[in-house]
C-alpha positions in Angstrom: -59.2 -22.5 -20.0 -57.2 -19.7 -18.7 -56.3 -20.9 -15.7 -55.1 -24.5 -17.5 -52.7 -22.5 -19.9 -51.2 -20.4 -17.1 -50.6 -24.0 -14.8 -48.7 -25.5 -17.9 -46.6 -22.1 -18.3 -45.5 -22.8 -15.0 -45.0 -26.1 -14.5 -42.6 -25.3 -18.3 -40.9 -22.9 -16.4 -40.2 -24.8 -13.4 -38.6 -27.6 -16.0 -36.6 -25.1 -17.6 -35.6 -24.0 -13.9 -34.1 -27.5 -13.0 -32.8 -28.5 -16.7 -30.7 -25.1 -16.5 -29.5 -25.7 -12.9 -28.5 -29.3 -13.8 -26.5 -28.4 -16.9 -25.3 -25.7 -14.7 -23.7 -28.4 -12.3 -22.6 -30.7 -15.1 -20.4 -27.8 -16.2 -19.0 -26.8 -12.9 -18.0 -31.1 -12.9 -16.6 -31.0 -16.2 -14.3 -28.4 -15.3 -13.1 -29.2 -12.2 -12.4 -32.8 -14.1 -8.3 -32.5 -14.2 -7.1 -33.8 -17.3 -5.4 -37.0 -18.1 -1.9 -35.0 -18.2 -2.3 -33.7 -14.3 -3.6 -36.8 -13.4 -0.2 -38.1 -14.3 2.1 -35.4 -12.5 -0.6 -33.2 -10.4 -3.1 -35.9 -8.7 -0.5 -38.6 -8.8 2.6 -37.5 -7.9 3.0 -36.6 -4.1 2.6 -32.9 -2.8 5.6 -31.4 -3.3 7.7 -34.2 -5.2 7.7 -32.6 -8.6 9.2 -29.9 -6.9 12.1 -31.8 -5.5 12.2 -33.6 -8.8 13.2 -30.4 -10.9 15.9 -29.3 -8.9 18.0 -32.6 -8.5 21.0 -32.9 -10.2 20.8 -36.7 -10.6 18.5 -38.1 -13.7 15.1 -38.8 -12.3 12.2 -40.5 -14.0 8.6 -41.9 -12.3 7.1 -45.1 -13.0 3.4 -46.2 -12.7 2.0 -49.1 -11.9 1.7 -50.2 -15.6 5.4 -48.9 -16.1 4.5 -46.2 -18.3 6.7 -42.7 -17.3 4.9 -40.4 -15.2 7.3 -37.8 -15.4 11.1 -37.2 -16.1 13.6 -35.2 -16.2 15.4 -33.4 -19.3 18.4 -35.1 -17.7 16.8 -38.3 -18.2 15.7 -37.5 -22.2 19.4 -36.1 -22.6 21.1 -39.3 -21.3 18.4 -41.3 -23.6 16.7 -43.6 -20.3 13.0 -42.3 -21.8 11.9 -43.3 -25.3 8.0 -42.9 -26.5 6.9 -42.6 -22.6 9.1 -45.3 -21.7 11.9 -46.5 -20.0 14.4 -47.5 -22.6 17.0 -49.3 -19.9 16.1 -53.0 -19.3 17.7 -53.4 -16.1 16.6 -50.5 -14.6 12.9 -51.3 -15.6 13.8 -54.5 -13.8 15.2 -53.1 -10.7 11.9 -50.7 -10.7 9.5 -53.9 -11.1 11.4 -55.6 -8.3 11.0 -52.2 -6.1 7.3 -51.9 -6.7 7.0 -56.0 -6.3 8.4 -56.2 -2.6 9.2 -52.4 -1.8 13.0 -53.0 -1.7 15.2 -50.0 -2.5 17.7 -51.2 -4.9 21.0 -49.9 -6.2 23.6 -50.9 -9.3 26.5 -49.0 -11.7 25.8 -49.7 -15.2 27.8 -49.2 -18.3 25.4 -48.5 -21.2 26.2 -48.2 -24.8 26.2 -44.1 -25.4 23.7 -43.6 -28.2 24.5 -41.9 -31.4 28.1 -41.1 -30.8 29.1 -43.9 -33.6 32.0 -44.7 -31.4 30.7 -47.8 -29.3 31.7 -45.9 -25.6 30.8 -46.6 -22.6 28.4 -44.5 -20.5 29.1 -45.4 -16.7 25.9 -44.6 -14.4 24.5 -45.6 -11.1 20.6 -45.8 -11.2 18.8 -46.3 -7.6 15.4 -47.2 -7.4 12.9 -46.4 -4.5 8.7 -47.0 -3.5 7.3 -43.5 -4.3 4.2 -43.9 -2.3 1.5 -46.5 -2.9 1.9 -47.0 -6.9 4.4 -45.5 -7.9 8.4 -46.4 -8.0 11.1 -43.5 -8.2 14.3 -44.6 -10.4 17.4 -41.9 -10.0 20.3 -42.3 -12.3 23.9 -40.3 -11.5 26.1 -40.3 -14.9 29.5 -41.9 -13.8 31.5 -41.1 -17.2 33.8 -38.4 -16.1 34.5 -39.5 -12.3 35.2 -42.3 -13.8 37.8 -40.6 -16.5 39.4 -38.5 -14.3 39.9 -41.5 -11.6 41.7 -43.3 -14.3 44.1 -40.6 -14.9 44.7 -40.2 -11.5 46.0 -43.2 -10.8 47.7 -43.7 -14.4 49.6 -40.6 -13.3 50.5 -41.5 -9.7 51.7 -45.1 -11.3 53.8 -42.8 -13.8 55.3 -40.4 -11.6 55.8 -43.7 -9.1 58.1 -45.0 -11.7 59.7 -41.7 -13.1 60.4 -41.5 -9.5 62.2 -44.9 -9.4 64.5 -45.0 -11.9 66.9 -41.8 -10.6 66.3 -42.8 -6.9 67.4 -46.5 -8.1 70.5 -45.2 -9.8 71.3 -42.8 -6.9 71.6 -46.0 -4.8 73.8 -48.3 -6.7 76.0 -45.2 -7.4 76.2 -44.5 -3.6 77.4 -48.1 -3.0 79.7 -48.2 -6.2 81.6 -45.2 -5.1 81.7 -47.1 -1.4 83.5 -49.7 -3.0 85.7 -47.9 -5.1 87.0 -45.3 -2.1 90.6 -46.4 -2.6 90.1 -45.2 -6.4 90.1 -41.7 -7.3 89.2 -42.1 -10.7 85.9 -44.2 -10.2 85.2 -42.1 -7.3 85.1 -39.1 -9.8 83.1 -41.2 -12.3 80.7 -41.8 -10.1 80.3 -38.9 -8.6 79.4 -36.9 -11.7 76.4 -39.8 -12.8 75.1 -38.7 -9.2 74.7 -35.5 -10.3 73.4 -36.5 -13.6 70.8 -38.5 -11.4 70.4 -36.1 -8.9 69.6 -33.2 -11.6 67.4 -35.7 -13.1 65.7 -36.0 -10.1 65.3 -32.2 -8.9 63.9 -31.7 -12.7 61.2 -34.0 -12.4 60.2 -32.8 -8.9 60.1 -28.9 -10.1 58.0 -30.1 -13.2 55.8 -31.7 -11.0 55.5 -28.7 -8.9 54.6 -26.6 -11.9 52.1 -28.8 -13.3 50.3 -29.2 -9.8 50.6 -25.1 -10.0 49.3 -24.5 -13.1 46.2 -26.7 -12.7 45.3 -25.1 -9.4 46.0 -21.7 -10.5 43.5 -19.4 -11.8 45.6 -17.1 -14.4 42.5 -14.7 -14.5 43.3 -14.2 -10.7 46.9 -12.2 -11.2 46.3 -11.9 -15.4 48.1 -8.7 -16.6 49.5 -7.8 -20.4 52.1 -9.7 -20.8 55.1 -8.2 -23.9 55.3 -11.1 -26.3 58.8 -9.6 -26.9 59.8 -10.5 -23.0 58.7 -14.0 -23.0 60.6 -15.1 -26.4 63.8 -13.0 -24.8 63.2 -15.2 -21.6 63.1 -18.4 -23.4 65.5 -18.2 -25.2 68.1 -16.8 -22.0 66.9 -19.9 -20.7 67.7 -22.3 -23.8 70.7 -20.4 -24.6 73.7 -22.7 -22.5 72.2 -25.9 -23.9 72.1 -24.8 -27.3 75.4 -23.4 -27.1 77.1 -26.9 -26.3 75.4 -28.1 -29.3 75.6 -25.2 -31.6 72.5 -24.5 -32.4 71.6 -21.1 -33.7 68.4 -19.7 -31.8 66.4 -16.6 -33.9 64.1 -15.0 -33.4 61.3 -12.9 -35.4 57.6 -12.1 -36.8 56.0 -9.1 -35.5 56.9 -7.2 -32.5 54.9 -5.2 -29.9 52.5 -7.8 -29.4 50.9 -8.4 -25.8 48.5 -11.2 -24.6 46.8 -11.2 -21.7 47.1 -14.0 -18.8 49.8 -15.1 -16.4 53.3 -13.9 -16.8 54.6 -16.6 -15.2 52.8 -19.7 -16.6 53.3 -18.5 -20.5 56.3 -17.9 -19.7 57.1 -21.3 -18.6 54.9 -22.8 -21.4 57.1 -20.9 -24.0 60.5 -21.8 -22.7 59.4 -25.3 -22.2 58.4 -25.2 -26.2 62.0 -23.6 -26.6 63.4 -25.8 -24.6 62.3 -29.2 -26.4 63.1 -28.0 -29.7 67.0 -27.3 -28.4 66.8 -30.9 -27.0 66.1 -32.9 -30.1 67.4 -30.7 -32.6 70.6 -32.3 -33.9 73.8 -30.5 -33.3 74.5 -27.4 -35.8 70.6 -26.7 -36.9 68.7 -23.8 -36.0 65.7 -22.9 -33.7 63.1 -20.3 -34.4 61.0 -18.5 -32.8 58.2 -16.4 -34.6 55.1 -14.4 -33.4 52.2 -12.6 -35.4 48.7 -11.2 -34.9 45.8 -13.1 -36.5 42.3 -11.8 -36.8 39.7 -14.3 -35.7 35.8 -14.2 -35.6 36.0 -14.8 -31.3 38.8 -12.0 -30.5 42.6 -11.5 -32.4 45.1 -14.1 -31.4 48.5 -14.3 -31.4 50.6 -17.1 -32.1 53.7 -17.9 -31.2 55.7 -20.6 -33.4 58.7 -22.6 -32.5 60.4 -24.5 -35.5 63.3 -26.7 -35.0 65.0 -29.2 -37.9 65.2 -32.2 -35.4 64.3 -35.5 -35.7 60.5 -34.6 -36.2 57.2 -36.7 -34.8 55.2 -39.3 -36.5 51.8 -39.2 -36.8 51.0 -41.5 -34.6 52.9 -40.5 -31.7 51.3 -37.0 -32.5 48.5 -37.4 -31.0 50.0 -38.3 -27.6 52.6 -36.2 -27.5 50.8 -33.6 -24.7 49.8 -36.4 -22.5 52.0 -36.8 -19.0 55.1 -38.7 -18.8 54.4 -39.5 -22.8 57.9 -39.6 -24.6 58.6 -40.1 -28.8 61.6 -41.3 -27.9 62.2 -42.6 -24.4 65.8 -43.2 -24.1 66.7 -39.8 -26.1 64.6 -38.0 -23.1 66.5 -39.9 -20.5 69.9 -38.9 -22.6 68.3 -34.7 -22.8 66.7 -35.1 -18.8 63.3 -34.9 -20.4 60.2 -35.7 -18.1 57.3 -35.8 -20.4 55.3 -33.2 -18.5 56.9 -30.2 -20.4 54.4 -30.3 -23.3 51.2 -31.1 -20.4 52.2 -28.1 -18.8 52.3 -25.9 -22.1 48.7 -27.6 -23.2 46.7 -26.6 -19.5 48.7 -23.5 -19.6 46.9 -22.7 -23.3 44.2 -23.6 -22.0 43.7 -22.2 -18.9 44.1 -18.9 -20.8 41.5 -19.5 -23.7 43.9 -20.5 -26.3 45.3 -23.7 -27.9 48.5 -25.4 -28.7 49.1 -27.8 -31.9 52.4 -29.3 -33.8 52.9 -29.7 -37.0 55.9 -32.2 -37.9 57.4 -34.6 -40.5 60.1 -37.2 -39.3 62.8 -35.9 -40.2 62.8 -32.7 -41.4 61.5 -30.5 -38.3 58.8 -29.7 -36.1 57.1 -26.9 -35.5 54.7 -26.2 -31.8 52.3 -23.0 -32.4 51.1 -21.6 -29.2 47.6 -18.7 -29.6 46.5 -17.0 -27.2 43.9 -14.0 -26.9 45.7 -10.8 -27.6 45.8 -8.4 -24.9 43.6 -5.7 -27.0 43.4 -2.6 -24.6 47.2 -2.6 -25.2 46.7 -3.0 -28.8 44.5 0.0 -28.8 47.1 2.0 -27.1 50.4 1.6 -28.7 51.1 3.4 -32.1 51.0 1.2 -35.1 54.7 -0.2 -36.1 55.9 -1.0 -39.3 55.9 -4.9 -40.6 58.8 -7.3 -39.5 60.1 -10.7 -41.4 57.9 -12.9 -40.4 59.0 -16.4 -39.7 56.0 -18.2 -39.7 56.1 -18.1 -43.2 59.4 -18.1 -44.1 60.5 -21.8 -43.6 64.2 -22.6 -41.6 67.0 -23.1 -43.9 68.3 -27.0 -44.3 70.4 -28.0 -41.6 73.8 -26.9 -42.7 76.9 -29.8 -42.7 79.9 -28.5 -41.6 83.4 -30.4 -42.2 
């Protein structure tokens, strides 16, 4: 009896042996198992690709075979190609279908509506599509937007300065053969001679400005960036103003606070502010005045200063407002040709504002004035240093005086 109790204690044990050891295995399986989520980017993904994947600066997404997205890029999301585990772009699912059908890689530009802007633009991409092994099909989209922006200024601006070009080259000629013709007769000779060098000034104008806005854009201002005396650079523009305004009699003054110092290029902000200086002497009417006016303002990011330039001229309207910085873009384009303007004066002053970490705006009413404020990031280590000065009129506030009529 004995002897049959102890044979069924072992053979219990020896079950409870092998039941342990197999739940033993089972476990081991279980967790070696991957999970649904690395089958998708560990297992099926190719060694290394999700590696290449991350650091491509192109949109990249992973199909299966059941289309569903194996893995994408943030890029991808951002640009909104993956919605809910899909790909939300019909021609490039498509293209991909195609690719996995007969192995093909495939290539297109799109335009696709931009998402959630409320403004119906365009987003211009080029998506490619490539086998990814056995199964699964590789889709990599490049966002064209901005090449595409830029390239269209480019050549809006070698068309412009193609035709700004023209015109003075095109009067140069007909008055070189006009004075030809008239070399028996002083008088035209003389007549003709002085529109060359209305043409010829013209000319040389449009070529410097041309120069400096090639120079500013290329610059860096940081590079050669000192404190720069507010005080010097409304002196300087107006020097430079001063022969002009003098024909017409225009009274130039200046005022606001002085001391002030910003920091940047000395010889971009000074072209910026005499170009603002300039275009408020050219169409100003004869008799008026131009101001100029600076201050300090406190702001949340770093002080500014601003620099205002008021005129009484024939003012903007609102529509031509929001133009009025882009190249070659004229209010009035036979006054500019009457004053020699360009239209690159204001594009210069906007990249040079810019460039330094500032901004430039106009506020105008036709026929009563304009006035161009220019901020810029104070210079404060200078600030720090110089004693504190008592406060100055300041014509910012203090609006120019009606034009006055003389008999």
């Amino acid at each position: 009896m004995n002897a049959a109790v102890a044979a069924l204690a072992a053979i219990a044990g020896v079950c409870t042996g092998v039941i342990a050891m197999l739940a033993f295995r089972w476990s081991e399986r279980d967790q070696a198992r991957p999970t649904r989520t690395s089958l998708h980017i560990d297992a099926v993904l190719p060694p290394g690709v999700d590696t290449v994947l991350s650091v491509l600066r192109s949109s990249a997404v992973v199909l299966d075979e059941s289309d569903s997205v194996v893995k994408a890029s943030s890029a991808a999301y951002a640009l909104g190609l993956v919605r809910g585990g899909k790909l939300a772009v019909e021609p490039m699912l498509n293209m991909a279908r195609d690719t996995r059908r007969d192995g093909e890689i495939r290539q297109v530009e799109l335009d696709l509506a931009r998402r959630g802007t409320g403004r119906g633009e365009a987003l211009a991409v080029s998506a490619r599509v490539a086998p990814l092994g056995s199964r699964l099909v590789l889709l990599l989209v490049e966002d064209l937007t901005e090449a595409r922006r830029i390239e269209a200024v480019r050549r809006d601006f070698v068309a412009n300065v193609s035709h700004e070009l023209k015109t003075p080259v095109g009067a140069l000629s007909l008055l070189s053969e006009a004075v030809m013709d008239a070399s028996d007769d002083p008088e035209a000779v003389t007549r003709f001679a002085g529109r060359m060098q209305i043409e010829a000034t013209r000319l040389t104008n449009l070529v410097q400005e041309l120069i400096d806005l090639s120079r500013v854009q290329n610059d860096d201002p940081l590079e050669d960036s000192e404190p720069v005396s507010v005080d010097q650079l409304v002196a300087e523009a107006i020097d430079r103003s001063r022969q002009p305004a003098s024909t017409k009699q225009i009274t130039m003054v200046s005022g606001g606070a002085s001391d002030l110092y910003v920091w940047g290029s000395r010889g971009q902000l000074a072209a910026a502010l005499g170009n603002l200086v300039e275009n408020a002497v050219n169409y100003s009417p004869a008799r008026t005045r131009v101001g100029i006016a600076a201050r300090h303002v406190a702001a949340p990011g770093g002080d500014l200063i601003e620099i205002a330039v008021t005129d009484q001229g024939i003012g903007i309207s609102e529509k031509d407002r929001e133009r009025i910085f882009e190249r070659f873009y004229r209010v009035d384009p036979a006054r500019s040709r009457a004053t020699g303007g360009t239209g690159l004066g204001l594009a210069i002053v906007k990249h040079v504002a810019a460039s330094h970490g500032g901004e430039v705006t106009v506020w105008s009413t036709e026929g009563q004035g304009s006035t161009f404020t220019l901020r810029l990031p104070e210079a404060g280590a200078v600030r720090d240093r110089r004693p504190a000065s008592p406060p100055t009129p300041d014509l910012l506030t203090e609006p120019l005086p009606a034009p006055e009529v003389l008999p």
